[in-house]
C-alpha positions in Angstrom: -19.3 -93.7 13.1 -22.8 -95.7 13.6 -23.1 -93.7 17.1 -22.2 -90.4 15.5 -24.9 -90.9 12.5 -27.3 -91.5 15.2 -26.6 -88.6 17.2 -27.3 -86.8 14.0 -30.4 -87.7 13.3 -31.6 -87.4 16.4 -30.8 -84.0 16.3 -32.6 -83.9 12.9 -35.7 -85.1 14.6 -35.6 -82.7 17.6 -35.0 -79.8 14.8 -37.8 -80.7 12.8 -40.0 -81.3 16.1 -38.9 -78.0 17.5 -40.0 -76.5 13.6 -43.4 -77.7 13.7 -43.6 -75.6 17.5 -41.4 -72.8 15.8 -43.2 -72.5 12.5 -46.9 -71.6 14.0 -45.4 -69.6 16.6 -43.5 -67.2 13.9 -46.6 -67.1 11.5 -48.5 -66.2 14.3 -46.1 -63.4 16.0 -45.2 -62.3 12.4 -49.1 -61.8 10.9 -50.6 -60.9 14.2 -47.9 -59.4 15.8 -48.6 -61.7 19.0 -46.5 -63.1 21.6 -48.3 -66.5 22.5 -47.2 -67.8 25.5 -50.1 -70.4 25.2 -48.4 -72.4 22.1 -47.2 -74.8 24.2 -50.2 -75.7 25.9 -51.5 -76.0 21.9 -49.1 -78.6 21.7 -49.9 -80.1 24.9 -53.3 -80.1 24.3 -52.3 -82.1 20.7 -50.8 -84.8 22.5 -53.5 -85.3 24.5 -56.4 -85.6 21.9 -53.8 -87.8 20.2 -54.0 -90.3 23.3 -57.3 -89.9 24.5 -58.7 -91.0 20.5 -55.8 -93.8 20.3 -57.5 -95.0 23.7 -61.2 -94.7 22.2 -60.2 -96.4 18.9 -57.1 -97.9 19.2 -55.8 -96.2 16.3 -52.3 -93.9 15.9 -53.8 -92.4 12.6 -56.6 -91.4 13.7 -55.0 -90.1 17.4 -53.1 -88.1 14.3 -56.3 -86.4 13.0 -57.6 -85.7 16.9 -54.7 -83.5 17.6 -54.8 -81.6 14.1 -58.8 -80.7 14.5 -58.9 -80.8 18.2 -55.8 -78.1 18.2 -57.1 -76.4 15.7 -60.6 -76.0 16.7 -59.3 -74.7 20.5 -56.9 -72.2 18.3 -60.0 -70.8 16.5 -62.1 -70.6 20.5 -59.1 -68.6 21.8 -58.5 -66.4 19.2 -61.9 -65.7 18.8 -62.9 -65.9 22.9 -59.5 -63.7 23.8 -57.4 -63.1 21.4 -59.1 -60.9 19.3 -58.9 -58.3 22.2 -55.6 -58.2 22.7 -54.8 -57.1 19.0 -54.5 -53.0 20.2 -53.1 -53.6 23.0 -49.2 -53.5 23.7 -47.4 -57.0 24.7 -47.4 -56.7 28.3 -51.3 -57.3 27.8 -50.5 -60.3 25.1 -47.7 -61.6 27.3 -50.3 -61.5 30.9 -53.5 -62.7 28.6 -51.0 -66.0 27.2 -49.8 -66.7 30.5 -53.2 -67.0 31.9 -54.0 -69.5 29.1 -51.4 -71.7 30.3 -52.8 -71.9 33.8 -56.5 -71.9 32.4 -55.4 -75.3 29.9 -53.1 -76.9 32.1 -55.7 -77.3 34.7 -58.2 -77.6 32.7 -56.3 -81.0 31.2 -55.3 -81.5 34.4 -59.7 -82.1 35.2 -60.1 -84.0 32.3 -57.3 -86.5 32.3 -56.2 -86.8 35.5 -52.6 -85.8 36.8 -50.6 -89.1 35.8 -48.8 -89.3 32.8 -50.7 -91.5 29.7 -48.2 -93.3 27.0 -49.0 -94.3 23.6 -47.3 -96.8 21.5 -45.7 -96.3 18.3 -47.8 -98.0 15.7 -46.7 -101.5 14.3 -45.9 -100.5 10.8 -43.8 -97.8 12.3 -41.8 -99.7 14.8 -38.1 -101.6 14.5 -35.4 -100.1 13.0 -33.1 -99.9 9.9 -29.6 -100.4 9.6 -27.3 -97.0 9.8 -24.2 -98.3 8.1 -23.1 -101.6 6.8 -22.2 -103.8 9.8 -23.5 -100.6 12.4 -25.9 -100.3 14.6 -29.9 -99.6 13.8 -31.5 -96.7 14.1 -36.1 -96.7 15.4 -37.9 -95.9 11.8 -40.5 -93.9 13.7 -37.9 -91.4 14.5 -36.7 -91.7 10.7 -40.9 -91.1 9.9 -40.9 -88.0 12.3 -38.5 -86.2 9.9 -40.2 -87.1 6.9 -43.3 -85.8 8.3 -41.4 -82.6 9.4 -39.4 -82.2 5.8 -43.5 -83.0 4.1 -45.2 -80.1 6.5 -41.9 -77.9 5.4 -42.6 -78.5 1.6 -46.7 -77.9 2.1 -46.0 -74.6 4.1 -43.8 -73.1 1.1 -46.4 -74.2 -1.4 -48.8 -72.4 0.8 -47.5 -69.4 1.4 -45.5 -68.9 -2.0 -48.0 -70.1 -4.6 -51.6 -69.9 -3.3 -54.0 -66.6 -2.4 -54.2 -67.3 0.8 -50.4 -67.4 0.9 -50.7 -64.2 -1.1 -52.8 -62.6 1.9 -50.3 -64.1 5.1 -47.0 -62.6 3.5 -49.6 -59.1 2.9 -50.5 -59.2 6.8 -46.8 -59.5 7.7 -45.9 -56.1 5.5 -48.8 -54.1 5.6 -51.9 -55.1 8.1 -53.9 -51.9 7.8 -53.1 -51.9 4.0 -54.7 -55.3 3.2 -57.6 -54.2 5.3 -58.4 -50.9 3.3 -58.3 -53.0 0.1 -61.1 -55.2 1.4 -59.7 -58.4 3.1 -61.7 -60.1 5.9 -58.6 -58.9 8.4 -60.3 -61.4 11.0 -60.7 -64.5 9.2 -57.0 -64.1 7.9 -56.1 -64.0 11.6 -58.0 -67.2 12.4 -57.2 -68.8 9.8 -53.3 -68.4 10.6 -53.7 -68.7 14.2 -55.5 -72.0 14.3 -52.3 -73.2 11.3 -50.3 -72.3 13.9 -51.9 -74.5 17.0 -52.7 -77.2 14.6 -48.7 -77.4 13.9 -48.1 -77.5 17.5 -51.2 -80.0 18.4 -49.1 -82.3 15.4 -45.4 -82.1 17.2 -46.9 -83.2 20.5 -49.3 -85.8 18.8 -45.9 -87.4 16.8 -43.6 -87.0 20.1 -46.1 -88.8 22.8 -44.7 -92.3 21.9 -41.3 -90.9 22.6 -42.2 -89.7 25.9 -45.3 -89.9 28.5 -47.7 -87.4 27.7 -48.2 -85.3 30.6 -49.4 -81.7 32.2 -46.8 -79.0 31.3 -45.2 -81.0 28.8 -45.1 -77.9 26.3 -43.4 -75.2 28.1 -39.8 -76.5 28.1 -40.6 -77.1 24.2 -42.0 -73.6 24.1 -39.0 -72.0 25.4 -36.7 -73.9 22.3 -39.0 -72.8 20.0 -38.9 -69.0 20.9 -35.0 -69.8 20.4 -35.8 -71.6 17.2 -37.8 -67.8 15.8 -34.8 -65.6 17.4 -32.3 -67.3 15.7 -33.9 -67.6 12.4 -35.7 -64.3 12.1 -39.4 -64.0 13.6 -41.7 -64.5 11.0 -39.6 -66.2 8.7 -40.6 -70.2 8.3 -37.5 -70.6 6.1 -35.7 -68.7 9.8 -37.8 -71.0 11.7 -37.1 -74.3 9.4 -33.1 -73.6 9.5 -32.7 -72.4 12.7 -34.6 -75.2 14.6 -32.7 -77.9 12.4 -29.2 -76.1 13.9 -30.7 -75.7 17.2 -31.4 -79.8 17.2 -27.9 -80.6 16.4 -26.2 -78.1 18.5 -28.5 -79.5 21.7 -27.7 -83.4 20.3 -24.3 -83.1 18.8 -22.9 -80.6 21.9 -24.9 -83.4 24.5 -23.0 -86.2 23.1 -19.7 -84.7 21.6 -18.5 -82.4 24.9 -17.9 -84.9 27.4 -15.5 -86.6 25.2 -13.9 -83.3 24.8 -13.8 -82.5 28.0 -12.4 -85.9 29.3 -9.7 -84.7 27.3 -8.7 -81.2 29.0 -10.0 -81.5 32.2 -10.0 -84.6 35.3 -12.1 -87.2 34.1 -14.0 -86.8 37.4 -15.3 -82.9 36.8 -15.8 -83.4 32.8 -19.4 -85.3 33.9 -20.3 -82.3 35.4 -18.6 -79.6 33.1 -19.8 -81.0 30.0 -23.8 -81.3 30.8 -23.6 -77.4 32.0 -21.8 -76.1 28.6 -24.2 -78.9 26.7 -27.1 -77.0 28.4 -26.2 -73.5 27.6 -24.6 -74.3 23.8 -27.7 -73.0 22.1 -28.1 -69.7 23.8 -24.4 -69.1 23.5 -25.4 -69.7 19.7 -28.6 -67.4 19.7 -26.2 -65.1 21.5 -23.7 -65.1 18.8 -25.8 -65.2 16.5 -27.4 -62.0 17.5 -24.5 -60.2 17.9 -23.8 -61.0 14.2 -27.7 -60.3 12.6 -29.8 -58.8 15.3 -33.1 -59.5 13.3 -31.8 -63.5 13.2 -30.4 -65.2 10.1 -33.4 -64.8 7.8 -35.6 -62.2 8.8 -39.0 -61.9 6.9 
């Protein structure tokens, strides 16, 4: 029971990981109409102002505050610098101008911090762990503090986007662009505003993932490719889509990884059910998104 609660909420904490990538990236496609292939390299970028100002102060908290500002400031350069001319264009354009981003950042990191992977280390108030159950095993509070963090950012988007003006003016964009324009709202601004959210989100997930992992070059594409799951399977520009569907997404990947090879020790030789169960493992949350579109084609909350 104590292993199964802790495959659980690791799944919680990939989920709401995966919605902090997800969230931007549907707020961004659903108000802009923009497929950003560069998100990941937001949230590549995030880790790495995270370490660099960790390594320069010796701080997590303030690492924090790097990635949020220094994602959010590169999100305002590109939108202004390039993405502002893609808006008329069709997606092949978007899809092409994105793409070249990624090269363009990853090398660019690449030049600044070298090509070997940095670490940072969780911070001391946030290491150890807490018991699961009575006479179980533990489970690492930073990982616990990762989904508070993701349940606080879910809360402070609603509140956004539900009770404020500029929330008002985001769910406007997503019906009626050229409506909100006519009735005198700075159509630009809106669009910066909502595309440096968006990369500040992302800089955030790879800032509260680097002690989990090395922070390296590329590190955000495979994340980039679960959150574009994440947005078909809840409904693109949804955040309550994007919120539910990466939490399922996390447990299908965790739950599927840890909960198949049992299964399959069961029906098939105990030899072949190592390599059995990580290919069905891998491919459990596309057969999902599969089914799932089959079912609701526009996902399972669409905006």
């Amino acid at each position: 029971m104590a292993l199964f609660i802790e495959q659980l909420l690791n799944g919680l904490q990939l989920g709401v990981m995966l919605f902090l990538m997800a969230a931007g990236l549907t707020l961004i496609f659903g108000v802009m109409g923009l497929i950003n292939l560069a998100h990941g390299s937001l949230y590549m970028v995030g880790a790495f102002a995270c370490a660099a100002a960790v390594s320069a102060t010796g701080s997590f908290w303030l690492g924090l505050l790097a990635s949020l500002i220094g994602a959010a400031l590169l999100g305002v350069l590109i939108e202004i610098v390039v993405i502002r001319r893609l808006y008329r264009g069709d997606h092949l354009d978007q899809v092409l101008a994105t793409f070249a981003l990624i090269l363009i950042l990853s090398e660019a990191t690449r030049w600044v911090f070298g090509s070997f992977p940095l670490y940072l280390n969780i911070p001391p108030i946030l290491s150890g762990s807490v018991p699961i159950i009575p006479g179980g095993g533990a489970y690492p509070v930073y990982r616990l503090a990762i989904i508070v963090v993701g349940v606080l950012v879910a809360l402070g988007l609603y509140l956004l986007i539900s009770r404020t003006r500029l929330g008002m003016r985001i769910r406007a964009g997503e019906s009626d662009r050229e409506m909100i324009a006519a009735l005198g709202i700075d159509i630009r601004t809106l669009y910066t505003i909502v595309f440096a959210l968006g990369a500040a989100l992302a800089g955030l997930a790879g800032a509260l993932v680097g002690p989990l992992q090395s922070v390296q070059v590329g590190m955000g594409e495979p994340v980039l490719i679960l959150a574009f799951v994440v947005i078909v399977i809840g409904g693109i520009g949804s955040v309550k889509g994007a919120l539910i569907g990466a939490i399922l997404v996390g447990l299908i990947d965790t739950l599927g990884r840890f909960l198949l090879p049992k299964l399959m020790i069961a029906i098939v030789d105990p030899s072949a059910a190592a390599g059995i169960s990580a290919a069905l493992a891998s491919m459990l949350i596309y057969i999902f998104m599969a089914i799932v579109l089959a079912v609701k084609p526009r996902g399972l909350f669409p905006a």
